[in-house]
Structure formats: C-alpha cells, structure tokens
C-alpha positions in Angstrom: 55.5 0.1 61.6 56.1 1.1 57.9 54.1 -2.1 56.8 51.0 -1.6 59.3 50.5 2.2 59.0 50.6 1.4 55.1 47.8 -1.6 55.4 45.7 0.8 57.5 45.8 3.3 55.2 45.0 0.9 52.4 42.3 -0.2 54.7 41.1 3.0 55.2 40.8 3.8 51.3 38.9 1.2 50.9 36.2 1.6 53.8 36.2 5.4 52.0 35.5 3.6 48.5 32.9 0.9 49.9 31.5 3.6 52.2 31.1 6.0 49.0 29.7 2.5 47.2 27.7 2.1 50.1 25.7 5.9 49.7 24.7 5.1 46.3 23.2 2.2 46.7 21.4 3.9 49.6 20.3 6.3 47.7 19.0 3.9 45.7 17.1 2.0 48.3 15.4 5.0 49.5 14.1 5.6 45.9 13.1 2.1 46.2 11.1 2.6 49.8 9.6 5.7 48.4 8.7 4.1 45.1 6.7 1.5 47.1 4.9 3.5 49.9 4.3 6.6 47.8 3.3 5.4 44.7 2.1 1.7 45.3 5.2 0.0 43.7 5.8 -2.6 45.8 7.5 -4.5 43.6 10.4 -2.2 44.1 10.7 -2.9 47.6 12.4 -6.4 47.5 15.2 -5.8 44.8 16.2 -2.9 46.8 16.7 -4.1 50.1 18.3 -7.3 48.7 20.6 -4.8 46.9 21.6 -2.9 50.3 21.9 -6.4 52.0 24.2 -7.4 49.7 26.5 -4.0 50.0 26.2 -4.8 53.8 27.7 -8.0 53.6 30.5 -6.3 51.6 31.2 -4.0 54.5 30.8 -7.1 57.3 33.5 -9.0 55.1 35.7 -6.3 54.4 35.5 -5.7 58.1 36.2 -9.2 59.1 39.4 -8.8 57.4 40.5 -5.7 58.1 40.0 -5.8 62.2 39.1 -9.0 62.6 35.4 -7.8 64.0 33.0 -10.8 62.4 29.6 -9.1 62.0 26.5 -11.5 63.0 23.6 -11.3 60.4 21.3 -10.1 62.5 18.1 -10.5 59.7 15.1 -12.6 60.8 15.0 -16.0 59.0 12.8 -15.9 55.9 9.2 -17.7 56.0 8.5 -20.6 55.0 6.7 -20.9 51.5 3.2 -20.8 51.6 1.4 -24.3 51.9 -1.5 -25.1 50.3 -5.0 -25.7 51.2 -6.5 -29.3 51.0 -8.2 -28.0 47.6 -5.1 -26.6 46.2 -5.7 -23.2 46.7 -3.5 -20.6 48.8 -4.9 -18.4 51.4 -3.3 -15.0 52.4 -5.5 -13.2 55.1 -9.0 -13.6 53.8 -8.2 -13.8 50.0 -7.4 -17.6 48.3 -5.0 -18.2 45.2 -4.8 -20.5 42.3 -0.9 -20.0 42.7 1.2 -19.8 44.9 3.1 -16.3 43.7 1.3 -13.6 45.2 1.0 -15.1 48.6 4.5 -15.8 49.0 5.7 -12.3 47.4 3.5 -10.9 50.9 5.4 -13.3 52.8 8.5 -11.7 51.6 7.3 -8.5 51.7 6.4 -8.5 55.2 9.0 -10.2 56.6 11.6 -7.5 54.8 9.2 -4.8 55.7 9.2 -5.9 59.6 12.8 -6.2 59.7 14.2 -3.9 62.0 17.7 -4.6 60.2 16.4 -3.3 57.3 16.2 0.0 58.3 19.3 -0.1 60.3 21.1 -1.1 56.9 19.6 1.9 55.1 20.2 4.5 57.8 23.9 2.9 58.2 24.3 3.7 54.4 22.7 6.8 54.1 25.0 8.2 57.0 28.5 6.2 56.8 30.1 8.1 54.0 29.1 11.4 56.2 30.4 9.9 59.6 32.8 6.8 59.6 33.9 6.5 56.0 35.6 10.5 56.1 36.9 9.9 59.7 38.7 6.6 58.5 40.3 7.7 55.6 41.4 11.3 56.9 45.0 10.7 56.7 44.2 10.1 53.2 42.3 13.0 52.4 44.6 15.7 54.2 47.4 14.1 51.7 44.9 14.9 48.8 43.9 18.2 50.0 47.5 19.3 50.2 48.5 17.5 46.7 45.5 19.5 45.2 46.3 22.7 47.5 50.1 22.2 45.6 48.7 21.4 42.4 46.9 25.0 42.2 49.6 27.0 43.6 49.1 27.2 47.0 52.0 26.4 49.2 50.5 25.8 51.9 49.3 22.2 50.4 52.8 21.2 51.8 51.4 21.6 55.4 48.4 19.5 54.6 50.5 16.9 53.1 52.5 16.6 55.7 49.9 16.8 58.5 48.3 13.8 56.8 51.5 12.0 56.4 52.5 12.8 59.9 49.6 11.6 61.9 49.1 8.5 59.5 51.1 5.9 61.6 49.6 6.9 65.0 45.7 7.6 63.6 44.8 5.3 60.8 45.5 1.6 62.3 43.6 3.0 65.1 40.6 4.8 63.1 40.3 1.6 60.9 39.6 -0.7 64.3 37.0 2.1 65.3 35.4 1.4 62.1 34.9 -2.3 63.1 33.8 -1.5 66.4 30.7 1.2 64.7 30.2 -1.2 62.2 29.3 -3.9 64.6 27.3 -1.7 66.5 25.0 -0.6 63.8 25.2 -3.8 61.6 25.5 -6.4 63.8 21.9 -8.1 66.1 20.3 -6.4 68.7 19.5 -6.9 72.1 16.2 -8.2 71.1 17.6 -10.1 68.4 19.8 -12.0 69.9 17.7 -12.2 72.8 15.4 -14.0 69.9 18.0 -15.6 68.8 18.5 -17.4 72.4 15.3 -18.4 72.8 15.1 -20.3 69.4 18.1 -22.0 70.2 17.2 -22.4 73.9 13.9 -24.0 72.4 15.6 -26.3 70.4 17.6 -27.5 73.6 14.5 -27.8 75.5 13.1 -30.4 72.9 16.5 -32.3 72.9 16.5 -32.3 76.8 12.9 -33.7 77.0 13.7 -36.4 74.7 17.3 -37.2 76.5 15.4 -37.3 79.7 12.7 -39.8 78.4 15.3 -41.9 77.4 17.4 -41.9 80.3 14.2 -42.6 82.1 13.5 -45.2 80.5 16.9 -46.1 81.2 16.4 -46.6 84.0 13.1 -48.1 84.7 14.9 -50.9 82.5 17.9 -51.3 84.9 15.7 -51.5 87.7 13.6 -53.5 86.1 16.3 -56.1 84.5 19.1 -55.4 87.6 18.1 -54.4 90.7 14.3 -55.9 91.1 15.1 -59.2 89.6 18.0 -60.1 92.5 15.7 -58.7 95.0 13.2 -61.2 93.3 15.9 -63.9 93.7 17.1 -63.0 96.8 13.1 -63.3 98.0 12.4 -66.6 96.4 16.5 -67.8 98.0 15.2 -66.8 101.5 11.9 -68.8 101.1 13.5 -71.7 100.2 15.9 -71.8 102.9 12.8 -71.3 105.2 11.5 -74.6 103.7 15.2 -76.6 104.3 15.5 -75.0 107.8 14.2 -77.7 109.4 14.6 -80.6 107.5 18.2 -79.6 106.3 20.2 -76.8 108.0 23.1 -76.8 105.7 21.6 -76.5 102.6 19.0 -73.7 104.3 22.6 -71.8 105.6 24.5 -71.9 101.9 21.0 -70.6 100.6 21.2 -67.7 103.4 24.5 -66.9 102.2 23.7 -67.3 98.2 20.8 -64.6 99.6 23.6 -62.4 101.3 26.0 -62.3 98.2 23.2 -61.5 96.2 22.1 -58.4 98.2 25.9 -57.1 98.0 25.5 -57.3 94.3 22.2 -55.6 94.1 23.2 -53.1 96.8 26.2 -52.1 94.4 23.9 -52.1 91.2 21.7 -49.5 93.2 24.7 -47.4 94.3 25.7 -47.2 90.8 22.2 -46.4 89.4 22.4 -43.7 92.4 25.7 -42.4 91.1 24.7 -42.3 87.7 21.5 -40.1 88.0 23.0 -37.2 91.3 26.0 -38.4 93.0 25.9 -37.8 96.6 29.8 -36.8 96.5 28.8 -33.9 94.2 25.6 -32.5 96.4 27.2 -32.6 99.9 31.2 -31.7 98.7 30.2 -29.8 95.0 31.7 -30.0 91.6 35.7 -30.3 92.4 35.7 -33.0 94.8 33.2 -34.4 92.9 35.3 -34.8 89.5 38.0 -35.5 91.9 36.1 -38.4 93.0 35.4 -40.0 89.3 39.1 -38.9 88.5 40.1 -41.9 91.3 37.7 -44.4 89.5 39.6 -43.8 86.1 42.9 -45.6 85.4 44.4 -42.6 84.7 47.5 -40.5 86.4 44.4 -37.2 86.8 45.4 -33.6 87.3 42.7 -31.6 88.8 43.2 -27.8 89.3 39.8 -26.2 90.7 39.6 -22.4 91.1 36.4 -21.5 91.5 34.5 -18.6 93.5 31.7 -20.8 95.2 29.4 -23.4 94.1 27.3 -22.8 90.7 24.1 -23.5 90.6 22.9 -27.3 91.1 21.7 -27.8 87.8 24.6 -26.3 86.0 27.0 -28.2 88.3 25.5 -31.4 87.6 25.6 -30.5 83.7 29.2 -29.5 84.3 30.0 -33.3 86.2 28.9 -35.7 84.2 30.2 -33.3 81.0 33.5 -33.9 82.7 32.6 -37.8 83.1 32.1 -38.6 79.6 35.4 -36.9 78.6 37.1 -39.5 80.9 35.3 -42.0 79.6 36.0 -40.8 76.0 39.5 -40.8 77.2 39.6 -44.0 78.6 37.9 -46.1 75.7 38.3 -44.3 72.7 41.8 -41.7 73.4 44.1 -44.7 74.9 45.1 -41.8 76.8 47.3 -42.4 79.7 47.0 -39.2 81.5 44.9 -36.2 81.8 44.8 -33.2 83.1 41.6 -31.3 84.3 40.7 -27.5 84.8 37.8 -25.9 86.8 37.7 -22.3 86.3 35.4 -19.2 86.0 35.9 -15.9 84.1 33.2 -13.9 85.8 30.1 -15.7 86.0 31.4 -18.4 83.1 32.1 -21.4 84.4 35.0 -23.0 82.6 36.3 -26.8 82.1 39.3 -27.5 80.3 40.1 -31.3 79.8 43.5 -32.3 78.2 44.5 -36.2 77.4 48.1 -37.3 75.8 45.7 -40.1 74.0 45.8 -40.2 70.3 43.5 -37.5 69.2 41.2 -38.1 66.6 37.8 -37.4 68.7 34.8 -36.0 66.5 31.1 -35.4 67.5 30.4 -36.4 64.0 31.2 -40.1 64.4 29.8 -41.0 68.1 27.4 -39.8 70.4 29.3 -39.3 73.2 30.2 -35.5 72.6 26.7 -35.1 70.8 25.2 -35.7 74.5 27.8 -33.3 76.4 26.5 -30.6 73.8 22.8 -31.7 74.2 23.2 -31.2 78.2 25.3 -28.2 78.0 23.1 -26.7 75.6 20.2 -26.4 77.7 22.0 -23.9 79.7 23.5 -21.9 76.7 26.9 -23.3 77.2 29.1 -24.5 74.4 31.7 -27.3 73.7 34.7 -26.7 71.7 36.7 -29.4 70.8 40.7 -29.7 69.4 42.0 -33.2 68.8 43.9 -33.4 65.8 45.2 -37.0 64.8 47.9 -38.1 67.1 47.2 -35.9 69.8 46.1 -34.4 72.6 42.9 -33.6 73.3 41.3 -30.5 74.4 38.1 -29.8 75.3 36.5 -26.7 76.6 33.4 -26.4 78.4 31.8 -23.2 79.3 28.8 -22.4 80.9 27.2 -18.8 81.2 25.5 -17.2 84.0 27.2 -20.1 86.5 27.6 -17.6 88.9 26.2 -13.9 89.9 27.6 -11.1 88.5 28.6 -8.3 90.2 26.0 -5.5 90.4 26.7 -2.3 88.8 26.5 0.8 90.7 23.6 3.0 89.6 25.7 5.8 90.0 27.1 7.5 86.2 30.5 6.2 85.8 33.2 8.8 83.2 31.8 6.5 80.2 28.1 7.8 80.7 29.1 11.1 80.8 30.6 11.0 77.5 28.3 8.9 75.8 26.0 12.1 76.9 28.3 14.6 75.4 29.3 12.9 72.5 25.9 11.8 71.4 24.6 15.8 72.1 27.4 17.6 71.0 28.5 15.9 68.0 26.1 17.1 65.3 27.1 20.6 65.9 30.6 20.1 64.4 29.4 17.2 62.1 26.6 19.4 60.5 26.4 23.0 60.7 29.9 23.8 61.1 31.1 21.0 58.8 28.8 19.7 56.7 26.7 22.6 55.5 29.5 25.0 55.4 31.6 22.7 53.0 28.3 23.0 51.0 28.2 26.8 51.2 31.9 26.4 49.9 32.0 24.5 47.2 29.2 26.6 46.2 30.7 29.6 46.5 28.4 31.3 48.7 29.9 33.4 51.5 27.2 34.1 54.1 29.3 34.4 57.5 26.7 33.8 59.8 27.7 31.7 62.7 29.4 29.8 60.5 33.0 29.6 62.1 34.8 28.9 59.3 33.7 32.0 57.5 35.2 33.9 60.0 38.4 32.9 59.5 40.9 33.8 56.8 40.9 32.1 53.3 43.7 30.0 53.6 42.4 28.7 56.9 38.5 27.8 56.0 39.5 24.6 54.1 41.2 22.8 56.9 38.6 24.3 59.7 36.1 22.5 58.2 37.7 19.3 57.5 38.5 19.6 61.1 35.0 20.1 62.5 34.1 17.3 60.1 36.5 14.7 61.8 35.5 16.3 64.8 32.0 15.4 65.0 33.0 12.2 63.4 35.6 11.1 65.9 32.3 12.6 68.6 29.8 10.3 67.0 32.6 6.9 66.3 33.3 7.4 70.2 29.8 7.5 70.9 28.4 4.6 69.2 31.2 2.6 70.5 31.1 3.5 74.0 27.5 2.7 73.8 27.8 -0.6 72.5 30.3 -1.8 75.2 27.6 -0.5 77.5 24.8 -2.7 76.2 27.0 -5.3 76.2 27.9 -5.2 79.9 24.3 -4.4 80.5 23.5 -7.9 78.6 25.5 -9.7 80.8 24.4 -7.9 84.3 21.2 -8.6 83.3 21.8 -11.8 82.3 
C-alpha cells in the first residue's frame, strides 16, 4: 500500500511537472499559430507544432508507464515528396518550381495545417495544467499548501498537511489512472480517424484478397485441368476402346470397363476434394463447429473441440474462420510434430474467437512460411487479427478473432445514469473550474478583494485558501469524469454501430 500510494504520488508530480512543461510549450505554439496567420510567418508554423508533438509524445509515454494506457498516434501520415514533372520542374497548384523546396514546405504545411490532431494537441496543452495536471497532483499540493501555511505561521498548515497526507493512499493511484483515461480521450484517434485508419487497412486487405483469389483460381482451373478433366478424358477414350473389343474380345472390353470404373472412383474423389477445399458442404448445412469437427477426424491427432457459440456467424466470416482453423492443423501436423491439440470456438459479444493449442515443438513464425501469412491475409479482410505464441519447445497458441461475427445488442434509446452525468458534468463544471476557482485564485494572489459572487470571498480568511483549491479540484474531478464517461460512450457507440 505504502509502496503504491508513494509511486502514485511520484506519478502524480510528474504529470504536474510535464503538465506545467506541457503549458509552455503551448504557449509557445500559439505564438507560433498567431505568428503565421496574423503576420504571414508561416515558417513558424512547422517548428511549432513539431515542438507540441514532441511534448505529446512525452505525455503518451509517460502515460504508457504510469497506467499502462498506450496512446495511438492518431496524426495523418505525412505526403509523399513532391514528384517532378517530365521537364524537371515541380508544380504546386498552378505555379511550377526549379526545386523542389517550396512545394514540399506546402505539402507539409497543409498536411499540419489540416490535422485535426493538431489542434487537439494545442487545446490539450493549453488546458491540462488548468484541469488534469492540478487534479492529479492534489494530494501533493495540499501537503505544500500546509508546509507553506506552517512555514508562515499559520497553524492551521497542519490541517492541510494532513488532509493531503490522509486522502493520498485512497485518491492519487486512482486520480493518476483518470489521467490516462483523459489523456487517451483527447490524445488518442478519433472516430473518424480510426474509421480512416480502417479503411486504409481494409484497402490494403482488399488488394491482398483479389490477388489470393486469382491465385487460388487459378488453382484451380489447373487441378481441373491436370486432375479431374484428364481421367474423365481417359476414362472417355477407356470406354471407347472397350466398345471396339466388345465384340471381337469380351474380356479385354470388361477389364477396360472396369480400368473405366476405378478411374471414375479416383476422379470422383479428386472432385470431392476440390469441393471440400473451396466450401465444404459439412460447414454450409451443419456450420462452423461440426465443421472443424469434421477436419479434426481427418487429422492424426487426439483433437479437443470445445464450441460455445451464440448462433452461426455470418457465411463469409465462418468460412474465413474454417479453413483458418485448417491450416493450423495442418501447420500442426507437418511442421509442430504435435501429437495433440486442443481447439476453442468462442465469442465475446459479437467477436468471434478461435483458440488453437498443440504440445508440438513450438517454433512457428509467419516470418519464415506462408502458411500463417495466408490465415492473416484471409482474416484480414474482415478486420480480424492473428496472434501467435510458440516459443521453442512448445506449445503453440494461436488466437483468432474476428469482429462484428455476430449482432450486437441494440442499445436502448432511452438516457441511461451515464448520460445524465456526462450532461451535468460537462454543464456544470466550469462554474467551479473558472469563476469560483480560477479567477478568484487570480483575484487572490493579486490581492484584490472584490466579494461579488465570488464564494470564497465570503468566507473567512483562513478558509478562502482551501475553498478555492476545492472548487478547483471540483470542477476538475467534474470535467476528468466527463471526458471519461464520454469516451467509454463513443466507444460503445463504435462498436453498436459497427
């Protein structure tokens, strides 16, 4: 307890200190926004933003270690350099270039410019120190208060210190995780953004699955072509010889007829196969359990198979699901020298889940077959992902998980207890934040003592101090509460709609 109330509060110093950091160099970057839009230095733009990017990634990495929150980059990738014309000039809009620098420096300029991030970074540091960064560290500054409040005479600094020293173990491990969770809110991609970010992946997976399914095509033309056609050729030409030796010689004309009857066994198998290998008939009429059921009897394997599942997927993602689960077997088989498995078929809401386990020899890595580069190629098309744990010796894991498998449960349009606080906290919270904190610790420190409606004016002296440090975390703890309540709400709106 001693330990982890002692980290937090270490952690919470130091969000304080980068969050303190983190409103100079905002400062800075406004100067640098108003520099280029007011007075037509644009140049100043760039250096600026790169500056409050790189305080960002301080904050995501001093996030990631103190909660364990990673952070996305959520920035839009950079263009490309400019290309040049067949002459060697450049063009930018309707203007051409001997060199390449100016039209590259609009590139950039732009692409910053048109960054929604961007100004999410400079609003997040303009406002942190003000919001997050005193609510984090408040433990912290009650103990200073009270060491300063004892330092000048007042004994009451006691109280303070003690109130911050009191409420340390119980607030800070908990304020510091409510850091992460702001942070990620207003740091990490958007809706839109990752929205973007889905389709450029699901784009690439689109190209890779045209590709895979020209090959397999052509697969397959070429086993018709080399298997299954050439018998029925043979077995065409077998017959019509036989016809010739029926009359003339009805023993050679039977063993023919029965040469003709072994051969359309063999072809009849070849077909089934083909069959098997593009839909299997066991996994449209019975779905995906039976199914892997099925291919686990084909496997010399002792096979486990646990299915738990809801209803049936969708056909596509079912069939990317089976044969998923049929080159692991096969990987298994061939490469593992595995002599059991053990297979799981589950679902976490609409995620389907597949969980593989072999007592083979480990070892397995995308990186040196193509085996597991195809399950990701397949699964990929449906935004699914493969994660793989075979560390030499043994055994084998691998995960499969598909999104969006099955339907999510519809929301009720009615306001549940979190929208009614989001609406309260996002109203109400710049009351105490502002007015009552903000300004009147302003009025304070400047010694000015205009009442008002200020509600800490109307109390006595030795009671002004902690009133406003009160409203202050207040309207902090109002707007961290906020923000994070909201962004659990996107998410689960994300995935409804989804």
């Amino acid at each position: 307890m001693v330990r982890r109330t002692l980290t937090a509060l270490g952690g919470g110093t130091a969000l304080l200190g980068l969050a303190l950091l983190g409103q100079i160099v905002g400062l800075i970057t406004l100067a640098g926004v108003l520099l280029s839009f007011m007075l037509g230095l644009v140049f100043a733009f760039p250096p600026a933003v790169r500056l409050a990017r790189a305080t960002i990634g301080l904050h995501r990495s001093l996030v990631l270690r103190l909660t364990g929150t990673r952070i996305d980059v959520p920035y839009l990738p950079a263009p490309p350099p400019p290309v040049p014309l067949h002459d060697g000039w450049y063009r930018d809009g309707r203007k051409l270039y001997r060199t390449p620098l100016i039209p590259s420096f609009n590139q950039r300029l732009n692409w910053l410019f048109k960054d929604p991030a961007t100004w999410r970074d400079l609003t997040f540091l303009l406002m942190n120190l003000w919001t997050t960064g005193l609510v984090v560290a408040a433990p912290v500054l009650l103990a200073v208060l009270g060491v300063v409040r004892l330092v000048s005479g007042d004994p009451l600094g006691v109280v303070w210190t003690a109130l911050g020293a009191g409420v340390a173990p119980w607030y800070a491990p908990r304020a510091v995780r409510a850091y992460g969770r702001v942070a990620e809110a207003m740091l990490g991609p958007t809706r839109k953004a990752r929205l973007a970010q889905q389709v450029d992946r699901l784009s690439a997976a689109r190209t890779e699955v045209v590709d895979s399914q020209a090959a397999e095509l052509r697969r397959i033309e070429r086993d018709l072509h080399d298997g299954a056609q050439a018998r029925l050729v043979a077995i065409g030409m077998t017959i019509g010889a036989a016809e010739e030796l029926l009359e003339t010689d009805p023993n050679a004309a039977r063993a023919l007829l029965g040469r003709a009857r072994d051969a359309s066994a063999t072809a009849l198998q070849e077909l089934r196969r083909l069959v098997r290998g593009i839909h299997p008939p066991v996994l449209a009429e019975r779905g995906l359990g039976d199914a892997v059921r099925a291919i686990a009897l084909d496997t010399p394997l002792r096979t486990h198979v646990t299915v738990d599942l809801p209803g049936r997927p969708e056909a596509p993602i079912e069939s990317a699901a089976y044969f998923a689960v049929s080159e692991l077997l096969s990987n298994a088989v061939r490469h593992g020298g595995a002599g059991e498995v053990w297979i799981d078929i589950s679902h976490q809401g609409p995620v389907l889940r597949v969980t593989t386990t072999d007592d083979g020899h480990g070892g397995a890595d995308a990186s040196r077959g193509t085996g597991l580069n195809g399950i990701e190629r397949r699964i990929g098309a449906f935004d699914g992902i493969l994660a793989v744990s075979s560390p030499p010796g043994g055994p084998t894991t691998a995960v499969i998980e598909l999104p969006r498998a099955f339907a999510a449960p519809r929301r009720s349009p009615i306001a549940d207890w979190r929208t009614i606080v989001i609406a309260m906290c996002w109203t109400l919270c710049w009351i105490p934040l502002f007015p009552q904190g903000l300004v009147t610790m302003g009025l304070k420190l400047a010694g000015v003592r205009v009442k008002s409606w200020f509600l800490a004016m109307h109390v006595a002296e030795p009671f002004q101090w902690p009133v406003i440090i009160g409203m202050i975390l207040l309207g902090g703890a109002m707007l961290t509460t906020g923000v994070v309540l909201s962004a659990r709400q996107r998410e689960a709106e994300v995935g409804v709609c989804a």
